[in-house]
C-alpha positions, -999 to +999 in steps of 0.1 A: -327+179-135-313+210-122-279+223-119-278+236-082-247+240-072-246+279-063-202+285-062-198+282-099-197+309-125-225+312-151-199+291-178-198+265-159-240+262-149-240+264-189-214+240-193-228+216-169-267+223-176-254+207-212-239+176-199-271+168-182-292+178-215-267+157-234-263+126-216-295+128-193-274+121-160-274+152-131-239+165-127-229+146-092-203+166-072-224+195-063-224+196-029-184+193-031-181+221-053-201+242-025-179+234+000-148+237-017-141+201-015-135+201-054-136+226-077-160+226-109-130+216-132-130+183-106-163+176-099-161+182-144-136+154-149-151+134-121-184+132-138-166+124-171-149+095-161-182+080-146-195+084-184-172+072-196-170+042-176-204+041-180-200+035-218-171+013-214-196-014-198-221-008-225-196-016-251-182-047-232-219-064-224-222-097-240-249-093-266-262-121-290-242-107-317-213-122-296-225-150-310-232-145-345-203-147-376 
């Protein structure tokens, strides 16, 4: 995975290069940073909230522990 959006400042590649080594998922929102559509801070919380609800629906699958006492 690559972090290629080119109008963010070296903090943000870094800060963004360790999402993706963290969670495995490229940073979406690049192309919208480029433009000026968001700005890294948004395209940031953007990809956040996908985690998070990403890990909301892990937690909330029915499992067979469901089942057990």
């Amino acid at each position: 995975m690559t972090v290629y959006a080119k109008n963010i400042s070296n903090e943000w590649r870094e800060a963004f290069q360790r999402y993706e080594n963290i969670c495995g998922f490229e940073i979406m929102h690049q192309e919208d940073i480029d433009t000026g559509e968001m700005s890294p801070r948004e395209a940031w919380d953007s990809n956040l909230r996908w985690l998070e609800g990403v890990l909301a629906d892990v937690i909330n699958t029915n499992t067979p522990f469901d089942d057990e006492p």
